[in-house]
C-alpha positions in Angstrom: 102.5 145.3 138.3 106.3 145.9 138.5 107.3 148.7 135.9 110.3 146.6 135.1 108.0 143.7 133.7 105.7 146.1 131.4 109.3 146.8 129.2 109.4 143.9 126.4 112.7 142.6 124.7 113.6 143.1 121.2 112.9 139.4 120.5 109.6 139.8 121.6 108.7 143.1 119.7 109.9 141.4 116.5 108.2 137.9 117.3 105.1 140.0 117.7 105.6 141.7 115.1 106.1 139.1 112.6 102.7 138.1 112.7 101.2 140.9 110.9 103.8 140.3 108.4 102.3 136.5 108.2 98.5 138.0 107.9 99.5 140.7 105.7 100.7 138.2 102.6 96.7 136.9 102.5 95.3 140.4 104.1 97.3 142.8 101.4 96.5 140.7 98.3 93.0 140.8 99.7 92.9 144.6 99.3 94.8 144.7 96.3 93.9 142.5 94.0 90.9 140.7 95.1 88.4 142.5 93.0 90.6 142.3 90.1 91.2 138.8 90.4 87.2 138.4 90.6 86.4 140.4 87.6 89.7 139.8 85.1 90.6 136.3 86.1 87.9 134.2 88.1 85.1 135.8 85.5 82.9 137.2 88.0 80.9 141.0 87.0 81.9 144.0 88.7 78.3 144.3 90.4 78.3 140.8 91.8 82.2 140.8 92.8 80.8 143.8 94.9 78.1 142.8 96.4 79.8 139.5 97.4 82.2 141.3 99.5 79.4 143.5 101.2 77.3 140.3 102.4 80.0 138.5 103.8 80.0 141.4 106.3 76.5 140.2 107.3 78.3 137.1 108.5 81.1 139.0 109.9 78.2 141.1 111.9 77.4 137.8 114.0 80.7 135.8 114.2 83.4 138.8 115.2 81.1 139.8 118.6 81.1 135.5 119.5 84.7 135.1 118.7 85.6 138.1 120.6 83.4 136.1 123.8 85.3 133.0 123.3 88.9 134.7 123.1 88.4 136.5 126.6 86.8 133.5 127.8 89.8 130.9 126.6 92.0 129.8 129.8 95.3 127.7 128.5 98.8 127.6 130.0 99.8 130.3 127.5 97.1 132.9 127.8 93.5 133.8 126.4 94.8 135.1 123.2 97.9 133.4 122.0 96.8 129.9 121.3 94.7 131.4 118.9 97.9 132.4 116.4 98.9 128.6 117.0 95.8 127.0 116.4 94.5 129.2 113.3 98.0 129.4 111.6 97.4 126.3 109.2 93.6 127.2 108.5 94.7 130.8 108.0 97.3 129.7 105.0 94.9 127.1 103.5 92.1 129.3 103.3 94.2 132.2 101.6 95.1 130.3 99.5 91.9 128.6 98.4 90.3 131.9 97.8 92.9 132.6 94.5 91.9 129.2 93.0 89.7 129.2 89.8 87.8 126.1 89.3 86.0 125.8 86.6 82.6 125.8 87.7 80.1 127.9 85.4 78.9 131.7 86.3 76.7 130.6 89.4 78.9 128.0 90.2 81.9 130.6 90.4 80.0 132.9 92.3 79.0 130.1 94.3 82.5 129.2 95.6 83.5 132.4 95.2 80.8 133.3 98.4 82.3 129.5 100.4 86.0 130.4 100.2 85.8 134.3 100.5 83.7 133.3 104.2 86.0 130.9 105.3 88.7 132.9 104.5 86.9 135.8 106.9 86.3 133.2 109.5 89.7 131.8 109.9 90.7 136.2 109.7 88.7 136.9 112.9 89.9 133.6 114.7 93.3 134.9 113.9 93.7 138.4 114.1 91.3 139.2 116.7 93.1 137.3 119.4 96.4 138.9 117.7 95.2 142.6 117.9 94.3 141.7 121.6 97.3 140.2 122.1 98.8 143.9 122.0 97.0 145.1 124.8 97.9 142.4 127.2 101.7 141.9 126.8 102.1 145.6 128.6 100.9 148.1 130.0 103.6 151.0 129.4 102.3 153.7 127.2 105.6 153.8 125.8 106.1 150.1 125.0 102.7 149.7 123.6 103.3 152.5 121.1 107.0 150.3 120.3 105.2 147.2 119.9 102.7 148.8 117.5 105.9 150.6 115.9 107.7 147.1 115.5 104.0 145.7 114.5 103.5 147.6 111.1 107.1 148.0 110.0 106.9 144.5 109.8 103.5 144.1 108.3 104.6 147.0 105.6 107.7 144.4 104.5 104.7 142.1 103.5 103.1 145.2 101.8 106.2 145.7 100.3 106.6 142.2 99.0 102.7 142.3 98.2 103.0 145.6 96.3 106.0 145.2 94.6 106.6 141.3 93.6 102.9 139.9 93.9 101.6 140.9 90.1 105.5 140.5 88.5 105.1 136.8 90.1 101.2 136.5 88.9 102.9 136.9 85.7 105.9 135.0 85.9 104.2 131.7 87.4 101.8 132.0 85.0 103.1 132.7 81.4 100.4 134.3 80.1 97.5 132.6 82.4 97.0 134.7 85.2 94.8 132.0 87.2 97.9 129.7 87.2 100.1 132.9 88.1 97.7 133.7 91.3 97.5 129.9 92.5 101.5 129.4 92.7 102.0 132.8 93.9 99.4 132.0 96.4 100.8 128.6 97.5 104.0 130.5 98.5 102.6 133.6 100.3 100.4 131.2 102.0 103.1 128.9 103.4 105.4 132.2 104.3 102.3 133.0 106.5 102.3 129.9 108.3 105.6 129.9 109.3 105.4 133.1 110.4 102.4 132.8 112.7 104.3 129.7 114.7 107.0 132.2 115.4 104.7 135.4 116.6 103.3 132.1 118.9 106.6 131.0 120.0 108.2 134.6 121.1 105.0 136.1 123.0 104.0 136.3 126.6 100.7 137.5 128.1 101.1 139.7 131.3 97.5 141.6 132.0 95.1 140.0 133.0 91.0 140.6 134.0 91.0 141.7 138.0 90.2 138.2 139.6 87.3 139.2 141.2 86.0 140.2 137.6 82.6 138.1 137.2 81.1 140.3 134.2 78.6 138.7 132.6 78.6 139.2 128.4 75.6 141.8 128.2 77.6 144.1 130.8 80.5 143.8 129.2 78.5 144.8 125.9 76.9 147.4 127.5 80.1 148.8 128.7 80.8 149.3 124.9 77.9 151.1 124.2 78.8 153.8 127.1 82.4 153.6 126.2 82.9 157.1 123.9 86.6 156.4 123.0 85.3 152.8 121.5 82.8 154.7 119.5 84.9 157.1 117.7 87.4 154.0 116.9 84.7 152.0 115.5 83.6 154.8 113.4 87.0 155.8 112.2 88.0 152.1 111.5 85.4 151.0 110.1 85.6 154.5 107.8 89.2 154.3 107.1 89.2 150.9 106.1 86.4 151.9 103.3 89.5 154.2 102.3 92.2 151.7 102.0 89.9 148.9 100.3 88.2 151.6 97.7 91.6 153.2 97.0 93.7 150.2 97.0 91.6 148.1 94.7 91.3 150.6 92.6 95.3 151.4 91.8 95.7 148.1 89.0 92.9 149.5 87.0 94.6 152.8 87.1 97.3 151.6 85.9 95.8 149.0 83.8 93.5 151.8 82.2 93.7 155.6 82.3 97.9 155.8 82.8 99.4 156.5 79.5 100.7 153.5 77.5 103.7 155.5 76.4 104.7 157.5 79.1 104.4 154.2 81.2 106.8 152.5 78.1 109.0 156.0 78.3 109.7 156.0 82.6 110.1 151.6 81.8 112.4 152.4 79.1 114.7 154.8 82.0 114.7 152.3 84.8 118.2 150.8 85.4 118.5 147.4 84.3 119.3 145.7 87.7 115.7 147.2 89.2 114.1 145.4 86.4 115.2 142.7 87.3 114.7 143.1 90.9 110.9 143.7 90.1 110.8 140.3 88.1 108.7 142.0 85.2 108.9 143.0 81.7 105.2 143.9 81.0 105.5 148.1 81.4 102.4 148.4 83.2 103.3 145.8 85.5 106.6 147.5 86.2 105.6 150.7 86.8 102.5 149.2 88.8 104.9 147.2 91.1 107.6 150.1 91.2 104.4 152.8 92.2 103.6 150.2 95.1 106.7 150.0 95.8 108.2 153.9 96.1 104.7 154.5 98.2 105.2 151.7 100.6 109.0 152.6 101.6 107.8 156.2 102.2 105.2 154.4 104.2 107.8 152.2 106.4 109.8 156.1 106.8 106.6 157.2 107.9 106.3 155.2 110.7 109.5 155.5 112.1 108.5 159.1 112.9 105.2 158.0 114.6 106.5 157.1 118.4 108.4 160.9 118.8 105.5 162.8 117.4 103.1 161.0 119.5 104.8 161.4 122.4 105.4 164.8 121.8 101.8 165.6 120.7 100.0 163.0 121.5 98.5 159.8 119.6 95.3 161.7 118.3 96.5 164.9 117.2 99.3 163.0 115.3 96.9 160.8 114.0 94.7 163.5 112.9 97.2 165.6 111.5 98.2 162.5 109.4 95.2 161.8 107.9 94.7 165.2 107.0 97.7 165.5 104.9 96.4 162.1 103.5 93.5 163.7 102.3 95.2 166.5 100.6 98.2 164.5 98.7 95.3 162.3 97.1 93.8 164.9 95.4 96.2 165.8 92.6 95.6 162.5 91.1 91.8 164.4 90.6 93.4 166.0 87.9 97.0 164.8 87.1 96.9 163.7 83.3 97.7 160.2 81.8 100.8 161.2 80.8 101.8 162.5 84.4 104.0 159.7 85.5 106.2 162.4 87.9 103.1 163.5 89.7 101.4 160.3 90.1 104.6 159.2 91.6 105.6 161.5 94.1 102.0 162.7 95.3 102.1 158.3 96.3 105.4 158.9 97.9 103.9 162.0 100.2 100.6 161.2 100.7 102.0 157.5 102.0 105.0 159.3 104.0 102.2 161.3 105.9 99.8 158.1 106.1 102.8 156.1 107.5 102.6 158.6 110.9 99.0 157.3 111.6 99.5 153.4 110.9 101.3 152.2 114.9 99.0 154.6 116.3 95.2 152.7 115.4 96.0 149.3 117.9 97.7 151.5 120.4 94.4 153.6 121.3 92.7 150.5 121.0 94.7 149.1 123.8 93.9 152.6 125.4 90.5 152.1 125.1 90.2 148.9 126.4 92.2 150.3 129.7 89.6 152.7 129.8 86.8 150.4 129.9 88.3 148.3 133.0 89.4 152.0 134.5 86.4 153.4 133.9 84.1 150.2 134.9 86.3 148.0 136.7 85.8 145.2 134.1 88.4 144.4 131.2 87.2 142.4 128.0 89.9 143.5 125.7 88.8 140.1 123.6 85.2 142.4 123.0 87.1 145.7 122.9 89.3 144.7 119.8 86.5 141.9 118.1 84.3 145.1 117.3 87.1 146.8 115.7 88.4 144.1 113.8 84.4 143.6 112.7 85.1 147.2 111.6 88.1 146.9 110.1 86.5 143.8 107.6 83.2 145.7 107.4 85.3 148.9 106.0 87.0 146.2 103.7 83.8 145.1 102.3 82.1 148.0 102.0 85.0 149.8 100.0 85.4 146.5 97.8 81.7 147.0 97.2 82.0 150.6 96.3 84.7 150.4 94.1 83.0 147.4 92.3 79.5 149.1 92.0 81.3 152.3 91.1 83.3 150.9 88.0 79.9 149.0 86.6 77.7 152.6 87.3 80.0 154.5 85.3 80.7 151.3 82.5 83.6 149.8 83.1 83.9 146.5 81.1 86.6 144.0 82.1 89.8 143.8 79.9 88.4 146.4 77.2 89.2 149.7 76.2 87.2 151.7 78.7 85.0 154.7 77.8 86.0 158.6 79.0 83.0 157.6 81.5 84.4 154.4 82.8 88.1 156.1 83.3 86.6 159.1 85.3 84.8 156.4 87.6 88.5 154.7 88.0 90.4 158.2 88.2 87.5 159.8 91.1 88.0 156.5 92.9 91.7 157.2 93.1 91.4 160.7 94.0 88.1 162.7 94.9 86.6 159.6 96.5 89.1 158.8 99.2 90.2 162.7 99.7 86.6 163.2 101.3 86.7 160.2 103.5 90.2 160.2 104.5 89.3 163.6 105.9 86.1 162.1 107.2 88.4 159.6 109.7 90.0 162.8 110.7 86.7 164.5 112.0 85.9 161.5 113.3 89.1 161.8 115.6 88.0 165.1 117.6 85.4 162.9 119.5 88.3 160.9 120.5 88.3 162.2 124.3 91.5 160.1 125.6 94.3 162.9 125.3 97.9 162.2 126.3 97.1 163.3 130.4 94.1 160.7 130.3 96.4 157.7 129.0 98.8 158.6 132.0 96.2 159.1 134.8 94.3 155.8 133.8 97.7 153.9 133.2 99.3 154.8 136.5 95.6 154.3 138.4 95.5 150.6 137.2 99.0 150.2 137.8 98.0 151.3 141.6 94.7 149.0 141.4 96.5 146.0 140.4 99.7 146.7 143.2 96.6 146.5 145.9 95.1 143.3 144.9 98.8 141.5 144.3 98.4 140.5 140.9 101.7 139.1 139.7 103.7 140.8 136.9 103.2 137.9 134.5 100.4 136.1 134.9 101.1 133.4 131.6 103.4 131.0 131.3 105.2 130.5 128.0 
């Protein structure tokens, strides 16, 4: 494959990029405030509002492996993976913002639709982002460009974050003038339409230019089977799936923090200093909500910094050692929230701002080694399935998400929380570990994890150039999609 067709225009990078921002309205307020909405607004226990998002994994377990078969095996004039954005775009938007609805259905109704939409809503996820993820790994093969795209990929998804973070509760509030299930549906209704829109462009601006070697006539078990040989694979799995525990856990837990053990009065005091026009800005005038929204906020620009710095220290040390070296300052800016007091706005703040600046190094650097690892299954075995490679990790990635939704849930009703009541000194130490103590230990989990990572920064080169070479002696064109 000509060198000059792995390099990818600006256009492209963005128009890739933009659909993460697109999942990332639904995805983000998923992590967030998906619990929260359950218990405080939909009426649903802690206890059950976990365990609901644990056993939608179960489905997850059987429909992620098929729909990573079906995207590797889809042949359309634009590719295997990018009719997938096109065709799931609308479902994607409906289905987000179904979920945030609150009909009024009785308990086991509630739970009931609670369990249709929040499936659905995972379905339409794999059939999406799947075949997105992929997507990464077949538009180039330059180390360099891959690491770009995945660069371009989360600065964009971290505007949504942003937007998420910052405006999503000031806007629950504003829509809904004291009734937060009105506030969720119109906020809802607009995220979900932004996402739409966005997903036609990322459709529109893409080209696929890898393809399987044509002789490839792997059957499903091999390709499987590959997986379960595959070592690199295995330590993503395990880290994604690990990490993504963090990041539900931790992120669902941040509104009751602030809801709960933050200080009334030094929240009102830091409100009370905030410059008029950033008020305003925030679209609040609830304290908590500000300083909530303007926590988010701080954390997720150090976050977009962050990842500016990712592409030079990888290429300098490599994508695992940076990513490890991330996660491990992750680990260690969490913990002063272990024992920062109610009243310690300052720390709370800038341990976020660090702990998210470090974390921001590590966020491009995930999809790249999976498009690594999916060159070193067809290196190493002559067959590439990158459909299967990323379905796993995406199965991960939601598994992680229900599992730390499920923890956070079962951990606020074993230590007593009790929605939208003042909470015991038991119930607050269950909502301040989850914050701190909790994700510390698995953040540096994901980091040990990483040492059985084999693919160092010689291996990507050596693999990339020998398929280069492979694909130069069959006479595989450079683009082998039309647009």
């Amino acid at each position: 494959m000509a060198e000059r067709a792995q390099k990818l225009p600006v256009t492209e990078k963005v128009g890739y990029a933009l659909g993460d921002t697109a999942a990332n309205f639904i995805f983000q307020t998923m992590v967030m405030f998906q619990l929260v909405f359950y218990t405080d607004t939909f009426g649903i226990t802690a206890a059950a509002a976990g365990t609901l998002l644990l056993v939608v994994r179960f489905w997850d377990a059987v429909f992620d492996p098929i729909m990573g078969v079906i995207a590797d095996r889809t042949s359309t004039r634009w590719g295997k993976f990018r009719p997938w954005v096109l065709w799931t775009a609308i479902p994607f938007g409906v289905m987000g913002f179904l979920t945030f609805l609150t009909p009024d259905l009785g308990a086991t109704g509630k739970l009931v639709y609670a369990y249709v939409t929040y499936i659905l809503l995972m379905t339409v996820y794999s059939a999406n982002n799947l075949p997105y993820s992929a997507l990464s790994g077949v538009m180039t093969g330059d180390l360099a460009e891959r690491t770009s795209l995945s660069q371009y990929r989360f600065v964009f998804a971290m505007v949504a974050q942003l937007v998420i973070q910052g405006l999503a509760l000031p806007m629950v509030v504003h829509f809904g003038h004291g009734d937060s299930a009105r506030g969720y549906k119109v906020t809802m209704a607009i995220f979900s339409a932004l996402a739409v829109a966005l997903f036609l462009i990322t459709f529109a601006t893409t080209k696929e230019r890898i393809q399987p070697p044509k002789e490839q006539k792997a059957t499903v078990a091999q390709h499987f089977g590959d997986l379960a040989h595959n070592g690199p694979w295995l330590a993503m799995f395990a880290l994604t799936l690990v990490l993504f525990i963090t990041l539900a856990m931790r992120g669902s837990d941040v509104l009751y923090y602030f809801k709960y053990y933050v200080s009334p009065d030094a929240v009102a005091a830091t409100v009370a200093a905030l410059p008029e026009a950033l008020k305003r800005v925030l679209g609040a005038t609830d304290p908590t909500t500000l300083a909530f929204s303007l926590f988010n906020v701080l954390g997720t620009t150090a976050t977009i910094v962050g990842i500016f710095f990712s592409k030079g220290l990888a290429t300098r040390f490599g994508k695992r050692n940076v990513f490890i070296g991330g996660l491990l300052g992750t680990a260690a800016f969490c913990l002063p929230f272990m024992v920062v007091p109610p009243a310690g706005i300052g720390v709370m703040f800038a341990s976020e701002i660090l702990r998210q600046f470090v974390y921001g190094f590590t966020i491009p650097l995930l999809w790249a080694m999976m498009a690594d690892v999916a060159d070193y299954s067809e290196w190493k075995n002559h067959r590439r399935a990158t459909g299967i490679v990323f379905a796993a990790i995406v199965f991960a990635l939601k598994a992680g998400l229900g599992f730390g939704g499920a923890i956070t849930g079962w951990v606020l009703s074993l230590y007593g929380y009790v929605p939208n009541a003042t909470q015991t000194g038991r119930a607050l130490d269950g909502i301040r570990l989850t914050m701190s103590l909790f994700p510390a230990l698995t953040f540096a989990l994901c980091a040990v994890i990483l040492f059985f990572y084999r693919i160092d920064k010689q291996a990507e080169i050596r693999i990339t150039e020998e398929l280069a070479a492979r694909r130069r002696a069959l006479g595989e064109p450079a683009v082998a999609a039309t647009s």
